[in-house]
N, C-alpha and C positions, 0 to 999 in steps of 0.2 A: 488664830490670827488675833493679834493683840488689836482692841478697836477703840475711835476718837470718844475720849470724853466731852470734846467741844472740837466743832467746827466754826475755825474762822472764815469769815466772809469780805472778799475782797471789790470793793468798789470803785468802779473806773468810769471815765466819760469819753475821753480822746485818748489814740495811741496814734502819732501823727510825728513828721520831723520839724513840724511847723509849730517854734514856740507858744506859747499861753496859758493862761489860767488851768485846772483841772484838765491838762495833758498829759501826756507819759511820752519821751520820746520811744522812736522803734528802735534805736539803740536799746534804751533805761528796758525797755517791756521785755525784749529778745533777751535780756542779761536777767530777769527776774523768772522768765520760764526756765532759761537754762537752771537756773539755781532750784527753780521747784522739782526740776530732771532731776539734776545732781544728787540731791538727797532723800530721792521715792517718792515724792508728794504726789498724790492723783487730783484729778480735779472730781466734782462728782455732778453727776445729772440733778434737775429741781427734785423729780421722783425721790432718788436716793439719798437727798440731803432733810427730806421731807420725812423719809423712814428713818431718818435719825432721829430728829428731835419726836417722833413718837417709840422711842425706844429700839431701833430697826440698827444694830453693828455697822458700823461701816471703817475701812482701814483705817489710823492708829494716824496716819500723818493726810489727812485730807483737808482741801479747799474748795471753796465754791466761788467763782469768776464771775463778775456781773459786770455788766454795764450799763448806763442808762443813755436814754432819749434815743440811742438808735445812728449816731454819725455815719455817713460813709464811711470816716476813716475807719470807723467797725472794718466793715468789708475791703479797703483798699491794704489794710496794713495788719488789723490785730486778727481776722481771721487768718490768713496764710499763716500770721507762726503760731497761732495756735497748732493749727493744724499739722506743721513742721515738729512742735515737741510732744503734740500727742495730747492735749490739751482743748477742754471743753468751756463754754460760757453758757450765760445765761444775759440776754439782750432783754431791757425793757424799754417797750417802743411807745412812742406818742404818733397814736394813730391816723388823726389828721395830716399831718407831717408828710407821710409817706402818698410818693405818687408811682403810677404803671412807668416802664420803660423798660430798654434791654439793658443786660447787663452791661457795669463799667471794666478798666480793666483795674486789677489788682493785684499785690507785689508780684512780680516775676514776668507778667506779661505790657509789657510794651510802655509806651507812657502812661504816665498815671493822671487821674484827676487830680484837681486842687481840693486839698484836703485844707481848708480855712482854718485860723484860731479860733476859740471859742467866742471869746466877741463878736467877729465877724457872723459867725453860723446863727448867732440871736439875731444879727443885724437883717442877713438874707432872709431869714422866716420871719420876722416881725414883717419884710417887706413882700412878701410871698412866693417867695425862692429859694424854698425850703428842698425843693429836689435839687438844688446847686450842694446841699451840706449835709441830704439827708439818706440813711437809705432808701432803696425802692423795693418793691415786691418780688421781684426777679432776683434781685441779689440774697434775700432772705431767705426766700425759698430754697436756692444755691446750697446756704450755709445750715439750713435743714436737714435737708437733708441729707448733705453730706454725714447727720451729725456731729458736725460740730456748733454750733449755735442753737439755742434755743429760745424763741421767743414769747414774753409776757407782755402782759399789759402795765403802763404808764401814765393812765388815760389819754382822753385823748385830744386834749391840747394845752397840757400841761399848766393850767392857769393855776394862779392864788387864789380862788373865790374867797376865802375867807379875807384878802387884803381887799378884793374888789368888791365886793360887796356882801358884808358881812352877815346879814341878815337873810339874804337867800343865797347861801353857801352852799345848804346841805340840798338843795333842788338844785343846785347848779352842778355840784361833785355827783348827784343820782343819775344825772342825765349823762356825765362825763362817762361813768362805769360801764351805762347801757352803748355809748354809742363806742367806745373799744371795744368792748365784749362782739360789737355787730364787728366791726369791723373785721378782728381776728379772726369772727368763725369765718367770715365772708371771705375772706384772702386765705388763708389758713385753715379753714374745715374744724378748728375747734379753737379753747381757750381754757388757759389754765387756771388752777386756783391758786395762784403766784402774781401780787400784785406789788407794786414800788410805786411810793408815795410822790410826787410832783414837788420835787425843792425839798421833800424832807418832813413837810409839815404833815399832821394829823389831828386828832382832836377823839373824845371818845365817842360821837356823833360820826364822824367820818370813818372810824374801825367796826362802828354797826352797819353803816351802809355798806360798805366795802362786802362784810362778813354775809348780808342779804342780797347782795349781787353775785356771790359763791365763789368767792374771794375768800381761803383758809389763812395763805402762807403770805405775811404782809411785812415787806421787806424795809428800813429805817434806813436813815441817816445815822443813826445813834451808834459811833463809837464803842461805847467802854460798857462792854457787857457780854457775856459770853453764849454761845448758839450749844447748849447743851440738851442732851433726851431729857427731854420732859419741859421744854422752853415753851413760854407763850409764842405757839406759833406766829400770833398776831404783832409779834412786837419780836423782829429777826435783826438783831446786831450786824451792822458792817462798818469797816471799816477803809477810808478813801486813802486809797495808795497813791505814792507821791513820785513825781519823777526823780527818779531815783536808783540807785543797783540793786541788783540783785539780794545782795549782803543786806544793804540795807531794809531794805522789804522783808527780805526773812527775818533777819531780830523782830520784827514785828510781827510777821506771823507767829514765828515761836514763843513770844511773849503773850498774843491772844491765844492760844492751843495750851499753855502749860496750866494745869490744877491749882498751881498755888500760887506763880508768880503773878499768871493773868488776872485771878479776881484782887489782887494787892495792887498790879498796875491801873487797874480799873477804878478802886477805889480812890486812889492817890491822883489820877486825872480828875474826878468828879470833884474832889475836894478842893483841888485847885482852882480848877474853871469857877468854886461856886466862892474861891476868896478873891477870886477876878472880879467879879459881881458885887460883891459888899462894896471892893474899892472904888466900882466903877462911877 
């Protein structure tokens, strides 16, 4: 079996019919699994993407599916087709966020909940109505174990301490670590060592706490770089998929997977963004 030199990583927030910012509609999503069917692509579990980048084969056209914050529309709309084309994810959840309840209903069964734009879903939790946008424990559990979902930590309430209060950041991000981790094992029975950054940010203070809280596999924001064996697990390239086709989404996957084009696309991004900056 001919196996991935790099694993690209696909980054999502909403897959909803409800325009907004970092959406996908269930149209653009269903046309972008069908395209990963179409041409072999597997998805792969945290486990098995984790044995990549420690040297570990994995097939030759592989991806790993993320999502962050945890939206219902997760469960109303992007788990059914996953689960229709055979298709796994990886959920990073903000554990505050999540409240008990029975499950909603989702695609296929009966009316559906309101699945809000992104705005809206900052607006309901900023106001405390986060179970109006977010999921609940019972639907997670659902997509558990079915295996198709898998969930990590996001902390656990997703804040900037370094914008809010700069000087006690790293007491403020130590405590965020401890009370996910409670949470997860508390609803969950464990917790992994797969962690995603809140907005993206980091620092080399926050990748030691992370790393002392037993937190290995530390997922970015960071674009233009490639998920090869022998990558600093600490620092895992993705890249945020656009609502868009199928077509479109694959040139880009196929461009972050190729050996020679990816790290030249890569470069040539970085150098632009940083003649963006001079001008700016």
């Amino acid at each position: 079996m001919k196996s991935a030199q790099t694993v690209p990583v696909l980054m999502y927030h909403h897959v909803s019919p409800v325009d907004g910012m970092i959406s996908v509609s269930t149209t653009n999503f269903e046309n972008q699994l069908q395209w990963l069917q179409r041409r072999g692509y597997r998805s792969l579990s945290s486990d098995q993407f984790a044995g990549h980048l420690n040297g570990q084969p994995v097939p030759a056209k592989s991806v790993l599916i993320t999502f962050d914050d945890g939206y219902l529309d997760n469960w109303v709309y992007a788990y059914p087709l996953l689960k229709k084309y055979g298709y796994t994810a990886l959920v990073f959840l903000v554990t505050s966020w999540i409240k008990d309840g029975p499950l909603r209903h989702c695609l296929g069964q009966g009316e559906l909940p309101e699945t809000p734009s992104h705005r809206e879903c900052e607006r309901r939790i900023e106001a405390g109505q986060s179970d109006d946008v977010i999921l609940r424990w019972s639907e997670i559990k659902v997509m558990r174990d079915e295996g198709v979902v898998e969930f990590h930590s996001h902390t656990h309430t997703h804040t900037r301490w370094d914008q809010k209060v700069p000087h006690e950041k790293n007491q403020h991000m130590a405590q965020e670590l401890e009370l996910s981790r409670a949470a997860l094992r508390d609803n969950l029975g464990d917790v992994s060592q797969h962690f995603c950054w809140p907005q993206g940010y980091f620092d080399a203070d926050y990748t030691k706490l992370a790393q002392d809280a037993g937190f290995r596999y530390l997922y970015t924001t960071k674009a233009f770089g490639q998920n090869r064996a022998g990558t600093d697990p600490a620092h895992i390239y993705r890249f945020a998929v656009r609502n868009t086709t199928g077509n479109s989404v694959g040139r880009r996957i196929q461009v972050a997977g190729h050996p020679v084009i990816g790290p030249l696309f890569n470069k040539w991004k970085l150098w632009k963004r940083g003649l963006g900056k001079k001008h700016a």
